[in-house]
C-alpha positions as semicolon CSV with decimal commas, in nm:
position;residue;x (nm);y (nm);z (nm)
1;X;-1,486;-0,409;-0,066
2;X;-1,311;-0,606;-0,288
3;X;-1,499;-0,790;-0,536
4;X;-1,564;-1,161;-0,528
5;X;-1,344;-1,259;-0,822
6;X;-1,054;-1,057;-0,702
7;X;-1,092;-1,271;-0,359
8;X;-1,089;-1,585;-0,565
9;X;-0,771;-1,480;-0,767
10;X;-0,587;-1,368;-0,450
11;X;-0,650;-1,755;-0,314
12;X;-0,563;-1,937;-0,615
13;X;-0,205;-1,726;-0,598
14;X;-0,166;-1,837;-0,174
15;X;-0,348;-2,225;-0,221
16;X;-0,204;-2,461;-0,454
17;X;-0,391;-2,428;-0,772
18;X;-0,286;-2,854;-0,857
19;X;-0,404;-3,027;-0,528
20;X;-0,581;-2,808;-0,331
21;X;-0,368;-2,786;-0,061
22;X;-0,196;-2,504;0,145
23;X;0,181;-2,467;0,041
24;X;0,417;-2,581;0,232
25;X;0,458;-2,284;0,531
26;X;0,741;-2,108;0,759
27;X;0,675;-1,953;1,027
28;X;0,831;-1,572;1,090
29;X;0,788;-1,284;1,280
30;X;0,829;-0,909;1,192
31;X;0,893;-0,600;1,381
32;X;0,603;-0,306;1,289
33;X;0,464;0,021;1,468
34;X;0,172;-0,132;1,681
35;X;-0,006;0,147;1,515
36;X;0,046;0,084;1,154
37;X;-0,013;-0,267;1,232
38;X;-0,368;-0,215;1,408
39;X;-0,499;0,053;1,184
40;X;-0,367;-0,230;0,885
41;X;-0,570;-0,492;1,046
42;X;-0,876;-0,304;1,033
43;X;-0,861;-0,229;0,692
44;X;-0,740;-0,602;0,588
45;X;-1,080;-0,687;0,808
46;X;-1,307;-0,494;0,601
47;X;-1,135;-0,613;0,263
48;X;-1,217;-1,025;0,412
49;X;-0,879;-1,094;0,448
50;X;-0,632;-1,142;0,712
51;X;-0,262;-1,012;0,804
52;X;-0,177;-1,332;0,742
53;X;-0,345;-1,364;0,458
54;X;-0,184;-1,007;0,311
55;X;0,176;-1,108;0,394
56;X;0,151;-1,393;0,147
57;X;0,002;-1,185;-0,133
58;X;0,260;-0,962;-0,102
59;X;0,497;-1,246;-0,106
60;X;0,376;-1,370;-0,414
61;X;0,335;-1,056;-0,576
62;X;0,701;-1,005;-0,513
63;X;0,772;-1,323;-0,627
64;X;0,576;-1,314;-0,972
65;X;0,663;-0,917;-1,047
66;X;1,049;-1,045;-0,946
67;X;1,025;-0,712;-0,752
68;X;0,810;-0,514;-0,530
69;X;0,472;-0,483;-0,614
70;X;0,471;-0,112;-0,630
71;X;0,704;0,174;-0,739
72;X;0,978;0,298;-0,515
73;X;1,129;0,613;-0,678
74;X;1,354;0,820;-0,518
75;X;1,199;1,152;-0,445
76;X;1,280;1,439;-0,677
77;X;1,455;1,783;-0,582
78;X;1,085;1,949;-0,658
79;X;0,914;1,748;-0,402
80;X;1,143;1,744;-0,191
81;X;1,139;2,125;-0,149
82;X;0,703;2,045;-0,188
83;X;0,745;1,846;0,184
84;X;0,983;2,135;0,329
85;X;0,756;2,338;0,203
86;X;0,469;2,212;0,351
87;X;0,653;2,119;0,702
88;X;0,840;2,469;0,748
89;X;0,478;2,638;0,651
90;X;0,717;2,854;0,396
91;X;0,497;2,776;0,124
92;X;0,269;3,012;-0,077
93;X;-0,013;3,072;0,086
94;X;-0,380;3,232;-0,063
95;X;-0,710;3,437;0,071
96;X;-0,961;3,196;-0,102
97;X;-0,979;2,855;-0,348
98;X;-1,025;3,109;-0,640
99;X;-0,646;3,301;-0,591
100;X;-0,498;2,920;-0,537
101;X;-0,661;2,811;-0,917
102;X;-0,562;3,175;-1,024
103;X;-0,192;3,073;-0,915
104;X;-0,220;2,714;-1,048
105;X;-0,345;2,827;-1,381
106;X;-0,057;3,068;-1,443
């Protein structure tokens, strides 16, 4: 759950911190995976917030870090081969938890 003063932080950056009053708003709409946006709902719910609600933190967080919130790196050659790996089941594979830390550790 996030904690109380977080909650108050994230309203002070969607509210207007000088009178109070919601910022002026737009209305939108967005194309998502029913899914994703379901399963996202649930978790927002449990947090106290709404989709609503996490659309303009993100907004703002893109808007005060003048980018996205978050790091978007290309994926290296290593990790890509790590997902083929994993995907084509052509990666190494061990008896018991002790060979796979024997492996890691040399």
């Amino acid at each position: 759950m996030i904690l109380k003063s977080n909650l108050d932080n994230i309203y002070q950056m969607v509210y207007n911190d000088n009178k109070g009053s919601i910022m002026s708003k737009v209305q939108t709409s967005l194309r998502l995976d029913s899914d994703k946006l379901y399963e996202a709902k649930e978790i927002l719910k449990n947090l106290g917030l709404n989709f609503t609600d996490a659309v303009n933190i993100f907004t703002n967080m893109v808007v005060a870090t003048k980018g996205l919130p978050f790091d978007v790196k290309i994926p290296t050659k290593e990790f890509k081969k790590s997902i083929d790996e994993l995907e084509n089941k052509t990666g190494k594979k061990f008896d018991s938890v002790d060979e796979l830390f024997d492996d890691l550790d040399t």
